[in-house]
N, C-alpha and C positions, 0 to 999 in steps of 0.2 A: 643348405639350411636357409628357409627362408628370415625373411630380417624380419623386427617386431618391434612395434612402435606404440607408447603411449599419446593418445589424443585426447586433451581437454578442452572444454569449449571450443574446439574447434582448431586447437593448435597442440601440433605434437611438443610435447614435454619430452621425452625419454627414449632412447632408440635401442636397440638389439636387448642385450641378455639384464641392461638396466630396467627393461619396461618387462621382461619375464620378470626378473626378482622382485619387481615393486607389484604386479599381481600375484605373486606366490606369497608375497609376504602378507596380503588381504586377505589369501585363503587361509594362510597359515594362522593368522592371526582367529578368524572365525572358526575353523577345525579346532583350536585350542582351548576358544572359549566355550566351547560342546565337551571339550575335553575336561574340561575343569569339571562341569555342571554331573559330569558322568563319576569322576573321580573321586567328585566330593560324597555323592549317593553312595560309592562303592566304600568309601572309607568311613562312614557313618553306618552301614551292615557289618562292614569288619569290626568296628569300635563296639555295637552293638552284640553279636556274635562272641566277642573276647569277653566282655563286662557281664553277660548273661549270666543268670541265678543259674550253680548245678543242679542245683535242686528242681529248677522248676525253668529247664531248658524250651527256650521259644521252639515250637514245631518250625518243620522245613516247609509247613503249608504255607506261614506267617510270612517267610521270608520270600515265598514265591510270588507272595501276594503283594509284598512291600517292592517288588521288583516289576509287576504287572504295574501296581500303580504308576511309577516313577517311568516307563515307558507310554504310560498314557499321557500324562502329562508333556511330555516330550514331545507326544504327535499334536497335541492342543495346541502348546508353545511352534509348533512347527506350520502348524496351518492359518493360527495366528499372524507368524512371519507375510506367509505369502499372500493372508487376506489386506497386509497392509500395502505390500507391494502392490498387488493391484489395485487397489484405492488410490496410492499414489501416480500408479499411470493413467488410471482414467482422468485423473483431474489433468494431464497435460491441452491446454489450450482451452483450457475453461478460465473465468475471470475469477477471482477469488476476491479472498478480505482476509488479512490476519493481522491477528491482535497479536505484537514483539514485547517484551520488556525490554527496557534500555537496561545499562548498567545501575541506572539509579532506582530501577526495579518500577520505572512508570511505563506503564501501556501506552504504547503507537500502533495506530494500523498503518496498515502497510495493503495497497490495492495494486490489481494487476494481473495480466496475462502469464498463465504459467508455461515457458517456456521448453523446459523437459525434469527429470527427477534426475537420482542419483542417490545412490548409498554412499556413505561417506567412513572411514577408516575403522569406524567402531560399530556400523553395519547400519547407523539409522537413515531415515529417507529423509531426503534434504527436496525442496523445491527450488528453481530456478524461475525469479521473477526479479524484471528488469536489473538481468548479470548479476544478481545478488541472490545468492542460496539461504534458505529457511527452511526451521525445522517444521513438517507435516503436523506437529504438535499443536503450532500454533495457528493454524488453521482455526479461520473462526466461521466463514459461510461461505458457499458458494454461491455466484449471480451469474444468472442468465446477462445476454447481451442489453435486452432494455432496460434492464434493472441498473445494472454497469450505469452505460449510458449516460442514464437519468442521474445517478449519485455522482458521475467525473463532474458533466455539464452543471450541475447544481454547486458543487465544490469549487471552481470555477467562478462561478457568481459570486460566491461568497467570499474565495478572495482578492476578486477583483473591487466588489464594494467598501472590505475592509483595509485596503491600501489609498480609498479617497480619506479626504479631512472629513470631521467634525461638520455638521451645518455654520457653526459659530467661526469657521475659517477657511470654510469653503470663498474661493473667488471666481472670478469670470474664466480664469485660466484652466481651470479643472473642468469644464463643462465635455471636453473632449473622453472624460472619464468617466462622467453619470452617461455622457449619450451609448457610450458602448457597453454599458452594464444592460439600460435599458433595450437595446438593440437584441442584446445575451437573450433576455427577459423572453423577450418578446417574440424572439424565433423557438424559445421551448414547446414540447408541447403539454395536452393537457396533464400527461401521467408524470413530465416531468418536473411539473409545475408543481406537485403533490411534495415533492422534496427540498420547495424553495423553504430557508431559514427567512423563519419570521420577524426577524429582528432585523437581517441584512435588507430584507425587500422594504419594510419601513422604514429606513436609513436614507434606500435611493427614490422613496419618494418626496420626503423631508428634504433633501438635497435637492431634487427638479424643483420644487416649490422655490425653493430660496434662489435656485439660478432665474426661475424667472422673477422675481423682484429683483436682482441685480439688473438684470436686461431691463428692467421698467427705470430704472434707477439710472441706471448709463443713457438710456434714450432719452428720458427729460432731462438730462443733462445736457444731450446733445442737440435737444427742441432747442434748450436756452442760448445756448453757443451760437444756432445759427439766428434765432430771434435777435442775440444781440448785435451779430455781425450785420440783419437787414437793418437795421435801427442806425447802426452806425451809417451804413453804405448810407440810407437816407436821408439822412444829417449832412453831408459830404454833399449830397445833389444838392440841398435846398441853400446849402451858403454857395456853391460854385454859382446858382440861378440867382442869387441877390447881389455875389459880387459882378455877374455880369450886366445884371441891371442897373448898376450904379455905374459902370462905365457907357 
């Protein structure tokens, strides 16, 4: 008999007749919940069928017809299933965008390459993006690679700009920070320039502005430092030359 193994992400979970019972119990669990769906149909003809007026007894056409429907619908509901499944497999290796609720019922997106699908205990498709499973539900669009791209690289910008200071406390020390936002900037290209936040890019030009009045600021400081220093050294020469003169 050969052995049988449960593999997740990549790592066996479960071995011999553990990992048959944990798939039988998936099946078992979906055969029952078709079972129910069927059960309940049949028990609501029977209910129907018992409760009927003598007097004015439902034809057996009615019932063939109340039985015709309820298996159309079954195949609707059934091809439904498997329109969803393959939706969910196509999106494997496409970039997405979904919008989560947290527990506090506020929306996060959530971006990222979708890694493979998966049905999960109660049969819904789940995605797999960055080792974190999501429900297909939440699905909000799909992007091509440029599109991608352009929204990481611009996201990117934006929070690298929004981790500098204020202009009002910006220093000379930070400039290591505006230069590699602008460097970001300025290797994008035109399309992805279309998605810089307007508010962040006029922040990092307000900042360059103000680094260079510090640089202006520290340099005449530093004209004055060495003007003072040739003033002095010159002072120094002109009494060494008088006291050598007097000797």
């Amino acid at each position: 008999m050969p052995i049988q193994a449960t593999v997740e992400n990549g790592k066996i979970t479960s071995y011999g007749t553990e990992a048959a019972t944990s798939k039988d119990d998936k099946n078992q669990k979906a055969n029952k919940q078709d079972a129910y769906d069927k059960e309940m149909f049949l028990q609501l003809l029977v209910a129907e069928m018992q409760y009927q007026d003598p007097l004015e007894p439902t034809s057996n056409t009615e019932y063939v017809s109340e039985l015709a429907s309820f298996s159309q619908i079954e195949a609707v509901q059934a091809v439904q299933d498997q329109m969803k499944t393959l939706e969910a497999n196509s999106l494997v290796g496409k970039n997405v965008i979904m919008l989560v609720n947290s527990e506090s019922g506020e929306g996060n997106y959530v971006t990222g390459r979708v890694d493979y699908v998966m049905k999960d205990d109660e049969g819904n498709m789940k995605l797999s993006i960055g080792d974190k499973l999501y429900s297909i539900d939440d699905l909000q669009s799909i992007a091509d690679d440029t599109y991608f791209e352009a929204i990481t690289v611009t996201d990117a910008f934006f929070a690298m700009v929004n981790k500098l200071p204020n202009v009002s406390n910006l220093t000379a020390d930070d400039e290591k920070g505006v230069v590699a936002a602008r460097t970001l900037v300025d290797g994008m290209t035109a399309y992805q320039k279309q998605f810089l936040n307007e508010d962040a890019y006029k922040k990092l030009q307000a900042l360059e502005a103000r680094l260079e009045e510090i640089k202006k600021i520290q340099g005449n400081a530093g004209n004055t430092s060495t003007e003072s220093a040739e003033n002095a050294d010159n002072d120094n020469s002109g009494t060494d030359t008088n006291e050598a003169s007097q000797v």
